[in-house]
N, C-alpha and C positions, 0 to 999 in steps of 0.2 A: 296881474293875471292869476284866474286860481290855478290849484292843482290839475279840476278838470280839463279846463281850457288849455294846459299844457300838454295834459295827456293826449289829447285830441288831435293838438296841432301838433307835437312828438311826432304819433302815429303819421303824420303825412306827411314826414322830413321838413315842415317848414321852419323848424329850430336846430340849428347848427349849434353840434357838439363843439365844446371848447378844450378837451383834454381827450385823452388817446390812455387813458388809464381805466377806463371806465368795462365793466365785466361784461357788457356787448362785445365792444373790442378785444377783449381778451378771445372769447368763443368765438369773433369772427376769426381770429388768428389761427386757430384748429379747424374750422369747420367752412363748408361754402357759404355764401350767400342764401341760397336756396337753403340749407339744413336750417340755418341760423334764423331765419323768419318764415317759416314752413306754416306756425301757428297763427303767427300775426296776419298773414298771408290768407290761412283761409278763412279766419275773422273775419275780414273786413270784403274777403271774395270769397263764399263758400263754393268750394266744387271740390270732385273728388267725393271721396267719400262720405255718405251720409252719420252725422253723428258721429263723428270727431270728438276721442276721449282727450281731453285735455287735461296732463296730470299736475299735482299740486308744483312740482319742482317748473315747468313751464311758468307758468301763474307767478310765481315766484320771483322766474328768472327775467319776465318780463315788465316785474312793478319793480322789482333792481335798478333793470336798465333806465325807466321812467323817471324814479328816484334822482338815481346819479347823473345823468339828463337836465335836470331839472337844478338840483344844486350847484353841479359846475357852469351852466348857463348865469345862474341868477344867483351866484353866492351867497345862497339864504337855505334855511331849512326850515322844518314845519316838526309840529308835536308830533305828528300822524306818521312823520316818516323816522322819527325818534323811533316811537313805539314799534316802529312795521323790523326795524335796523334790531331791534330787542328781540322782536318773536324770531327773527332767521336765525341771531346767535341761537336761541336755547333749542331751537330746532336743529340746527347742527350746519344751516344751509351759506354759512359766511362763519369767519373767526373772529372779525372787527367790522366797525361799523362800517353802514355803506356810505354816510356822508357826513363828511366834516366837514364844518368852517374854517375857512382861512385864519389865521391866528393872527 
């Protein structure tokens, strides 16, 4: 399955999370429902406001989720999410990577 084809089927809950460690989970533990998928939300249903800022830390926080998703599902990773795991470090946006393999 690629990356897209993940992201896709992600977005419509039909791939069940395997670990409760994942930094969705974390923010859902702080926040409601509704805060927590506000943007996802009006993606894929625009209403409400027209022109909806969507800021880099969002964007971020939600190719994370995808990310970690995606690796604890299929205990595999990808160059791209190597790379994507590098620019958050030096961005400041994570301290460690977002996805490691099982050892």
């Amino acid at each position: 399955m690629s990356a897209l084809s993940h992201l896709l089927r992600q977005g419509r809950g039909q791939i069940k999370e395997t670990t409760t460690n994942h930094l969705f989970r974390l923010i859902r533990a702080k926040f409601s429902k509704e805060e927590t998928n506000a943007v996802i939300n009006w993606l894929k249903h625009p209403s409400g406001q027209y022109g909806c800022e969507i800021t880099e830390q969002e964007v971020v926080a939600t190719i994370i989720r995808v990310i970690q998703k995606f690796v604890g599902t299929y205990e595999t990773t990808h160059v791209n999410f190597q790379s994507f795991s590098e620019w958050c470090m030096q961005k400041g946006y994570t301290k460690k990577p977002l996805a490691e393999q099982k050892k």
